[in-house]
N, C-alpha and C positions, 0 to 999 in steps of 0.2 A: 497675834495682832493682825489686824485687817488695815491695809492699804487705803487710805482715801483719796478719789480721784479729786484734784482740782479741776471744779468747770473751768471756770474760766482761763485756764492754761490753754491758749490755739494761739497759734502764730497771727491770725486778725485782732486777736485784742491787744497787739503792741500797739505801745504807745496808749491806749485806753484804761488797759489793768494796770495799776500802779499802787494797788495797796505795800506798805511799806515796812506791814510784815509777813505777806503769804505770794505778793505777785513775784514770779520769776523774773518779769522782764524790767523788773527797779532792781537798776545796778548798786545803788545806793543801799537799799535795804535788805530784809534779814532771809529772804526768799525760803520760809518754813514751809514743812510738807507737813501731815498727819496722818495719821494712823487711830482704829479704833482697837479699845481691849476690851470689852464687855461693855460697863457704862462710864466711860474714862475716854477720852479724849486727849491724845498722846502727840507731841511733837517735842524733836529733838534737835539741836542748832548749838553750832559749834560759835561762839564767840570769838573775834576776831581782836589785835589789839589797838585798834581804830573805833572801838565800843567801851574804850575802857570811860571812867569816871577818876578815880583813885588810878596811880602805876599800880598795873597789875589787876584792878579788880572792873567787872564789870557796873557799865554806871547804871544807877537805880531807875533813871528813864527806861531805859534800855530793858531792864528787868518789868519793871511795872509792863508795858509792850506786849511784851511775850505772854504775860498772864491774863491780860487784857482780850488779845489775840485768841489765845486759849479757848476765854471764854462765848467769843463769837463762834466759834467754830461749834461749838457747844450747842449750842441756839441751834444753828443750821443744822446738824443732824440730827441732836436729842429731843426737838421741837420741830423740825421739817418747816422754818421757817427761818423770816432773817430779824433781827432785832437792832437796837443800839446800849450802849454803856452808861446807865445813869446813877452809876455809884459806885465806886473800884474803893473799898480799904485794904492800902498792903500791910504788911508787915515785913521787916527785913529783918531775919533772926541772925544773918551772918554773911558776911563779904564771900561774892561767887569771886573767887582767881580765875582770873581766862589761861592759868595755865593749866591748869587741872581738867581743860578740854570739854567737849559735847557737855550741852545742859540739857536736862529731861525738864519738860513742862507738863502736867496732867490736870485736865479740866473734868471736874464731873458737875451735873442737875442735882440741884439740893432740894428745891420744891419749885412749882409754875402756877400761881393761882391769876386767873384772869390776865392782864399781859402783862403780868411780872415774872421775872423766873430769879431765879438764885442761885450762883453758881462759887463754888469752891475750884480752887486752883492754887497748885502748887509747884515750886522750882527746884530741881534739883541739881547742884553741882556735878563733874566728872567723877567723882567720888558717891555720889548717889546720897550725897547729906541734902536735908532740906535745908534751902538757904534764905526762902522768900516765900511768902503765903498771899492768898486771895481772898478776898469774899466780893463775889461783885453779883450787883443788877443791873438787869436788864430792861429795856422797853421789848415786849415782843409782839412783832407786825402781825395782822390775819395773814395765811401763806398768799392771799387773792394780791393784799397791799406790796407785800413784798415783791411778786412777780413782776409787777406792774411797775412799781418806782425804783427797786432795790438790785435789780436784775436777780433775784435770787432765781436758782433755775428748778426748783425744785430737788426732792429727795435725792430721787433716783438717777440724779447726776453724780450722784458723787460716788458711785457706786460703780463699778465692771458689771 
């Protein structure tokens, strides 16, 4: 698995970057990192028990999030652009226990015709059970639009 740099990770984007599942400096939120495996798009986060929904279980906002999240990150590397979420169906096959520790989230590209893409995403418990599924679409930006209004910084940012 390959390392993903976050751009916008610098000490002048405090206070500006507050995405509320990938920015560092939102104390509040889920501060995820990712990783590539091939065509998969990997992040892992430890649930805390201040995200529960249910005693014990993590809450399905909270889930949905993550998979959501997934599948932008998706977009920005698999498509070298940035996009938006214009159709998320989950499925919750089974209650994530936040005691059961670190959830695996895995995003991959299903198809991209014209600016839609289609992206599968799935959640997996400390135990490596699938607990929650995706299918989401996307709107995806020309990489010109994105630069311009999205800050996306291009590819080759996220890269060493």
């Amino acid at each position: 698995m390959k390392k993903i740099k976050n751009p916008w990770k610098d000490p002048q984007n405090i206070g500006e970057y507050n995405c509320f599942a990938c920015s560092p400096y939102n104390s509040a939120g889920l501060q995820l990192e990712f990783w590539e495996d091939g065509e998969e798009i990997i992040t892992k986060w430890k649930p805390e028990r201040s995200y529960e929904g249910w005693i014990g279980v993590l809450h399905g906002g909270i889930q949905a999030t993550l998979l959501d999240e997934i599948g932008g990150w998706v977009v920005m590397l698999k498509l070298k652009t940035a996009g938006v979420t214009t159709d998320m169906q989950v499925s919750y096959l089974k209650a994530v226990k936040v005691s059961k520790g670190e959830v695996t989230i895995k995003g991959k590209l299903v198809s991209h015709e014209g600016r839609t893409a289609k992206i599968s995403a799935s959640l997996y418990d400390g135990a490596g059970e699938e607990c929650a599924k995706a299918e989401l679409s996307y709107f995806v930006f020309p990489e010109k639009i994105a630069k311009a209004r999205y800050q996306y910084p291009g590819i080759e940012a996220f890269y060493d």
